[in-house]
N, C-alpha and C positions, 0 to 999 in steps of 0.2 A: 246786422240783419236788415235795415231799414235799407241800406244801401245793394245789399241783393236782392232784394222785393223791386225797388226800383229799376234795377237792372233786368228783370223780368219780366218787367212792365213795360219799359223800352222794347226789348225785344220781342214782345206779342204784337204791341203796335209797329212797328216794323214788316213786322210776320204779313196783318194785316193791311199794312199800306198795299205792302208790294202785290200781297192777293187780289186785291183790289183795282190796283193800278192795270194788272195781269189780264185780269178776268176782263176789263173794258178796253183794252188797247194791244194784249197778247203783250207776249215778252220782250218786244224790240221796242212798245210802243212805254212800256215800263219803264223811264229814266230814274235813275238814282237821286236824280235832285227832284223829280215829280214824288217819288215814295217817300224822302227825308222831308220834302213840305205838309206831306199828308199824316206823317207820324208826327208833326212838329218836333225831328230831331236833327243834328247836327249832319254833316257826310262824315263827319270823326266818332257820333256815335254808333251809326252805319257799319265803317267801318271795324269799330272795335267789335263787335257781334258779328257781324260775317266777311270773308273777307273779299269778297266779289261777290255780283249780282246773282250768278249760279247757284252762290253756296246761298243767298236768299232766296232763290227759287225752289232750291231743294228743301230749305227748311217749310216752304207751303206745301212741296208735295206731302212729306213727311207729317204734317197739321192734319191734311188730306187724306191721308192714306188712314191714319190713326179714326178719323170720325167715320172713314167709310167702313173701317172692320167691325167699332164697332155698333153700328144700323146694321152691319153684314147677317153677324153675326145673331143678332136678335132678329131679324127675316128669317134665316133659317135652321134656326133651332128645333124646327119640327120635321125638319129634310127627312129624319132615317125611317119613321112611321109610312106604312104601305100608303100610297098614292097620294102623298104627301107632296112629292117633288116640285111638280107641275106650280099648285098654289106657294110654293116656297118661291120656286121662280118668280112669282108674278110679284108676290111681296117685298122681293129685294131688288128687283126693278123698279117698284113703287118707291122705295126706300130712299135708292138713289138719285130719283126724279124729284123727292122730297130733298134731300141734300143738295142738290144742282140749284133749288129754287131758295133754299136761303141759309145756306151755306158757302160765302165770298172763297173760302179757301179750298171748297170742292169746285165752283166753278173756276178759279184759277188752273187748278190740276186740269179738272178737263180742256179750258184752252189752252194749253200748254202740250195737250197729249194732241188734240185738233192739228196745232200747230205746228210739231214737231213730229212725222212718223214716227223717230226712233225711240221717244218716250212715252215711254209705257207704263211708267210709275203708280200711276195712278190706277190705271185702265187693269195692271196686272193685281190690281189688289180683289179686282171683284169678277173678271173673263173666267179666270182657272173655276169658278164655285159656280158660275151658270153653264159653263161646259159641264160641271161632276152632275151638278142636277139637271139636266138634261140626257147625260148618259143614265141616271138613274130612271128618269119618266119613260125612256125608252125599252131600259129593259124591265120597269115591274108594267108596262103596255099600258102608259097612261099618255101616250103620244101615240097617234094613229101611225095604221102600217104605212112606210113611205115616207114617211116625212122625216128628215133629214137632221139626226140633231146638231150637224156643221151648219148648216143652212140655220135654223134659229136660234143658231150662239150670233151669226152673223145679223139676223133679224133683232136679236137684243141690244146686242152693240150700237144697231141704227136707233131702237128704240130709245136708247140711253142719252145716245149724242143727239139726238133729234127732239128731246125733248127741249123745249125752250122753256130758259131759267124764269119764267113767270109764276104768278101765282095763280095756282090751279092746275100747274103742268102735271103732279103727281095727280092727281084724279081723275084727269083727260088722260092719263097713260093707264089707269086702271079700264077706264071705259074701252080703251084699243086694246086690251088685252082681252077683253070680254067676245071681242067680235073674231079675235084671232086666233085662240080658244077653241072658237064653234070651229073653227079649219083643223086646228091640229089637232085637238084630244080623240083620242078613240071613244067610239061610242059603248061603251060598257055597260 
């Protein structure tokens, strides 16, 4: 047992090198003997856990994807309740912005998704649920008439990636929601 604990332990600090290594140099700037000095492990323990750099990037998104569902998920638990939507949105924006700012293994994903058009990994874990609630704030009309909800799935997206992994980012994205708000909400 000692010896799969251990084995577990290796492979989170690995997890984490490499998120790390990721999130401040993107994934070309990631070498294999920068991740193995920072996990203080061998390139043969490396290797024996994954068996190329990919299948360690994929194991961050998958870290990633796992913490963002569930923030997702407790952001919008209250989505189905009448004019709910709107503030669900705003919370799992917030959410996110709080994961970016000190979560190494969400900002890895997201330079990686930056970095990469075609990976989506990450980005599809949380796009599909601010499209539904959106589509939803639309049709119970708690988006003003006109306003487009392709247009601030794409306004989210920017909001998301825009926000800088600082501390404070999440609460500096609550106050720009506040003012963005007063544009889109219908007046009810």
């Amino acid at each position: 047992m000692a010896s799969q604990e251990r084995s577990a332990r290796t492979r989170q600090r690995l997890v984490f090198a490499a998120a790390t290594a990721i999130a401040e140099s993107g994934y070309e700037g990631a070498t294999l003997a920068r991740i193995c000095k920072a996990a203080q492990v061998s390139i043969g323990a490396l290797t024996f856990h994954f068996s190329s750099k990919r299948d360690l990037a994929d194991a961050v998104r998958a870290d990633a994807r796992t913490l963002t569902h569930d923030r997702m998920r407790q952001a919008v638990d209250a989505a189905s309740a009448p004019g709910a939507a709107l503030p669900c949105l705003v919370r799992l924006t917030v959410q996110l912005a709080h994961l970016l700012e000190t979560e190494v293994v969400v900002r890895s994903a997201a330079r990686l998704a930056r970095d990469c058009p075609d990976d989506d990994a990450w980005v599809s874990t949380w796009l599909p649920v601010v499209r539904r609630l959106l589509a939803q704030a639309q049709c119970s009309g708690e988006l003003r008439a006109g306003v487009d909800p392709q247009v601030m799935t794409v306004l989210v997206n920017h909001l998301v990636f825009g926000a800088p992994p600082a501390p404070g980012a999440a609460s500096q994205l609550e106050r720009v929601w506040e003012v963005v708000l007063r544009g889109a909400a219908s007046l009810r």
